[in-house]
C-alpha positions in Angstrom: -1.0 -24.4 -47.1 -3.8 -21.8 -46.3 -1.9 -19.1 -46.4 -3.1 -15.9 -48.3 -0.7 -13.2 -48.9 -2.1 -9.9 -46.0 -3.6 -6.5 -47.5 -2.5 -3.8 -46.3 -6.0 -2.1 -45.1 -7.1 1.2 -46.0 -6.9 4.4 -43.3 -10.8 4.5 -44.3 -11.7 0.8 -43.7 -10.1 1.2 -40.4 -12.1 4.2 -39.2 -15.7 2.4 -40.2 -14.8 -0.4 -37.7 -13.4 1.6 -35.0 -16.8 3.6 -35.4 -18.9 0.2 -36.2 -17.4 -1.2 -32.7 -18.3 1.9 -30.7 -21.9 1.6 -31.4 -22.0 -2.1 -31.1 -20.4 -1.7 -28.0 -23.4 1.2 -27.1 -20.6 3.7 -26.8 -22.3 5.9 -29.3 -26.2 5.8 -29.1 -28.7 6.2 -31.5 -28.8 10.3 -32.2 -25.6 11.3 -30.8 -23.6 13.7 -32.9 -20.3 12.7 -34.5 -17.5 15.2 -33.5 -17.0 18.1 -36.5 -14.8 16.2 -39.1 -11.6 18.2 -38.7 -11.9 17.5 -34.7 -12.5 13.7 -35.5 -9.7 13.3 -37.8 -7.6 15.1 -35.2 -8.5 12.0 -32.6 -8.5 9.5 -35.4 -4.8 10.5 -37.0 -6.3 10.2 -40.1 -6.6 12.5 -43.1 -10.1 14.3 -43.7 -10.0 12.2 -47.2 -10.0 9.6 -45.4 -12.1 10.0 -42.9 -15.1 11.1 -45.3 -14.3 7.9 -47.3 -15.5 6.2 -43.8 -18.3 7.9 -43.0 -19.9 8.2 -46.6 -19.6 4.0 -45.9 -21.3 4.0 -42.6 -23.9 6.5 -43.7 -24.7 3.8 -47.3 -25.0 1.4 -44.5 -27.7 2.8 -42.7 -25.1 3.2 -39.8 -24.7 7.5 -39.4 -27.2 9.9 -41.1 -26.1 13.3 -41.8 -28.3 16.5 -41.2 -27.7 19.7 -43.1 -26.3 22.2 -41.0 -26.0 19.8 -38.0 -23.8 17.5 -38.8 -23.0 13.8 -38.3 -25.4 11.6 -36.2 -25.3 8.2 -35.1 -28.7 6.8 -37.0 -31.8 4.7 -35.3 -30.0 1.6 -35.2 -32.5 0.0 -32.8 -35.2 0.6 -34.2 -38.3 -1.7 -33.2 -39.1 -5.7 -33.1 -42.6 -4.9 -33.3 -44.4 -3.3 -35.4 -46.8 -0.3 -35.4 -49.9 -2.1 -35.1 -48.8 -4.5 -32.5 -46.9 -1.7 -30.7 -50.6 0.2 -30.4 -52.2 -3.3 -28.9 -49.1 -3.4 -26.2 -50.3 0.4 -25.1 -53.8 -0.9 -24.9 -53.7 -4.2 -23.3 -52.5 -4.8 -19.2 -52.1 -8.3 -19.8 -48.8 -6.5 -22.0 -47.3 -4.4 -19.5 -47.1 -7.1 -17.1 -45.3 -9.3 -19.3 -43.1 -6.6 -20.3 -42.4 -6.0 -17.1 -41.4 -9.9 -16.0 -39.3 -9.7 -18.9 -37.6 -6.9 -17.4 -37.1 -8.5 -14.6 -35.8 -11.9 -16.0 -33.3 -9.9 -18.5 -32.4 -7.0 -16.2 -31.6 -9.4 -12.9 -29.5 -11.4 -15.2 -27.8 -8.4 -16.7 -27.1 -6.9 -12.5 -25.6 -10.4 -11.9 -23.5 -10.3 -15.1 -21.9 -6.2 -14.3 -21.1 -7.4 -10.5 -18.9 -10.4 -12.2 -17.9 -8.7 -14.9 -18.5 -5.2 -15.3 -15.4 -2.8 -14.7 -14.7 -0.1 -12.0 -15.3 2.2 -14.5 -18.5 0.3 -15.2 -19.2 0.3 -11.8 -18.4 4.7 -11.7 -20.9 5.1 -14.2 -23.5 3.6 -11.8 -22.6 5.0 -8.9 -22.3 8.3 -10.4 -26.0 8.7 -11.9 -27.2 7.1 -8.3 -25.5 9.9 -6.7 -27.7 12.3 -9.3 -30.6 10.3 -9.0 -30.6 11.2 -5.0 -29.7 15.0 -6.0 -32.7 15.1 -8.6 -35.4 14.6 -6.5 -38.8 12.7 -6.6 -39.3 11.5 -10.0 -43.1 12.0 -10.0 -42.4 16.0 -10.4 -39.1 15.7 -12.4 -38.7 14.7 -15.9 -35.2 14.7 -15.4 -35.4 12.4 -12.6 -37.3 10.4 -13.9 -34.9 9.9 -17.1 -32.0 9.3 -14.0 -34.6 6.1 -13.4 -34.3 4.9 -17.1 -29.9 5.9 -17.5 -29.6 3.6 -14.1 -31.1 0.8 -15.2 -29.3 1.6 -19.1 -26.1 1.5 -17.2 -26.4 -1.6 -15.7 -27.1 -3.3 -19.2 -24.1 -1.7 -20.7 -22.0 -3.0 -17.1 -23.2 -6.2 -18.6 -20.9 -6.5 -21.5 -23.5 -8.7 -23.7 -24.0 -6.7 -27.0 -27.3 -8.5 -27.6 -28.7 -8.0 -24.5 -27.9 -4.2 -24.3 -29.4 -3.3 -27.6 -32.3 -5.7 -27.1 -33.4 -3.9 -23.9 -32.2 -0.4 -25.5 -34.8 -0.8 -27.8 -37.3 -1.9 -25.0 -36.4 1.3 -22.8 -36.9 3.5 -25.9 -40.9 2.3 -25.6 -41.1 2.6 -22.1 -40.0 6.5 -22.6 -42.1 6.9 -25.5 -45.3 5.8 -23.1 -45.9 2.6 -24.7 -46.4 0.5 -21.3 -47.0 3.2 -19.4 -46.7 6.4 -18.1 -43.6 6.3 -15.5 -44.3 9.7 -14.2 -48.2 9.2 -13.5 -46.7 5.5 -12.0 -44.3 7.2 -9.7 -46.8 10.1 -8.4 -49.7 7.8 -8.3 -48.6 4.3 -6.4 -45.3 4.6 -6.0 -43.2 6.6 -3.2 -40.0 8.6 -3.4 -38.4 7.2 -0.9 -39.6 3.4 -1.8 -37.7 3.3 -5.1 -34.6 5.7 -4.2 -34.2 2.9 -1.2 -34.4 0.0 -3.9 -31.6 2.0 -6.3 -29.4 2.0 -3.4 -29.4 -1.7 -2.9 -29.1 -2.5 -6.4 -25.8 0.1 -6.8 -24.9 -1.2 -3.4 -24.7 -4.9 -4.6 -23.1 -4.0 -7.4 -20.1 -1.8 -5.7 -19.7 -4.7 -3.3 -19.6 -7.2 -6.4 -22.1 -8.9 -5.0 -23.7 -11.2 -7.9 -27.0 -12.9 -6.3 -27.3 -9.4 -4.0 -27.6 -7.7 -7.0 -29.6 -9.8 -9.0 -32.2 -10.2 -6.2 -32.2 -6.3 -5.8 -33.3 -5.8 -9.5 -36.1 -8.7 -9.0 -37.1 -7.1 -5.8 -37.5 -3.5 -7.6 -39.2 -5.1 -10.9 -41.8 -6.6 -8.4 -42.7 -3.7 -6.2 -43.3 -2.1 -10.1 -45.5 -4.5 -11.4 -47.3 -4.6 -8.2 -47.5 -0.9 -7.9 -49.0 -0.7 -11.7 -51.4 -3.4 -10.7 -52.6 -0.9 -7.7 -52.8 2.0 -10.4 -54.9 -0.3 -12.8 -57.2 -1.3 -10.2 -57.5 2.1 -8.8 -58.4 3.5 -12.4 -60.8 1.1 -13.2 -62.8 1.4 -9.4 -62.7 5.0 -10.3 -64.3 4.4 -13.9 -66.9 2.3 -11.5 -67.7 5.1 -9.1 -68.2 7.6 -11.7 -70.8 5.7 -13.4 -72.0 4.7 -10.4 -72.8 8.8 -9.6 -74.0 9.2 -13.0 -76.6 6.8 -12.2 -78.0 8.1 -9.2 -77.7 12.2 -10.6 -79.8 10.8 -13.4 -82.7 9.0 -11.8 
């Protein structure tokens, strides 16, 4: 019969897959600090022994990193699909961002149709609660912290989505887009975009979702990811007819 007789399991081995579920699950993220070790022992019920055991594990794995006199850190687990050289041709190439952004759109209205079936009401909190911010912060275009709102809302609804792969596969995505690889969101919002225009397309997205509203949700993200793309398509244009007019006066100061 296959049978085998059970092990009884190490303290340790249980604490390194509590802590290896948490970040699959994107509960901790990439560079959050690990409670001190005698407060996470406290919440684990387990012996400080024990509990270095785990993380010495996690940290061999590439899992934590530990920084002298800071403590215990949740390491760069997403790291990149790309690489450094094709990473520098995205930034340079428009033909780029506008694929990135219909991927967006594909992933991210699948992902607001999947957290209106399935994300929880505390799923659904999270949302509402960094929508409510988002209206407190104020126009993104003169806010970096608004404009960071932008990025946790649309985070948020990835995590609602309860789909590992997709969560850190767009994590990874969104750590570009803050890092300026598409583009610039903050010249985007001052530039093309209005306050009120995007603030308006939040609220039906979160609005879709608190109803549970699956296609009303889904259709809200497309809707958003559009006026985007178009609104990047106007700032390209716009840059490129002012490259034209300045060498156009150049011209006629130099004849």
């Amino acid at each position: 019969m296959p049978f085998q007789k059970v092990q009884p399991e190490k303290l340790s081995t249980a604490v390194v897959r509590q802590i290896e579920k948490l970040i699959l699950r994107g509960i901790l993220r990439p560079g959050e600090r690990l409670p001190s070790e005698r407060e996470l022992a406290e919440r684990l019920g387990v012996s400080r022994p024990s509990l270095r055991d785990a993380l010495a594990e996690l940290q061999d794995r590439g899992l934590l990193s530990s920084r002298a006199g800071s403590g215990v850190f949740v390491a760069d687990v997403l790291g990149s699909a790309f690489s450094p050289a094709l990473i520098q041709l995205f930034a340079s190439d428009d033909e780029a961002v506008f694929d990135y952004l219909s991927f967006r759109r594909d992933l991210e209205g699948m992902a607001a149709e999947r957290a209106a079936k399935f994300g929880s009401d505390a799923d659904l909190g999270v949302i509402q609660e960094i929508f409510d911010r988002m209206e407190e912060a104020g126009d993104p275009s003169i806010s970096e912290a608004a404009a960071e709102l932008d990025a946790q809302f649309h985070s948020a609804i990835l995590e609602a989505s309860h789909n590992v792969v997709l969560l850190h596969m767009m994590r990874s995505m969104f750590d570009m887009l803050r890092k300026g690889v598409f583009y610039n969101r903050r010249i985007m919002f001052g530039q093309h975009t209005t306050y009120e225009a995007l603030l308006e397309q939040h609220r039906a997205i979160n609005a879709a979702l608190q109803a549970r509203d699956a296609h009303a949700a889904r259709t809200a993200v497309e809707t958003h990811m559009d006026y985007v793309k178009q609104a990047l398509d106007e700032q390209i244009r716009a840059d490129r007819n002012a490259r034209i007019a300045a060498q156009r006066l150049e011209h006629e100061r130099n004849r």
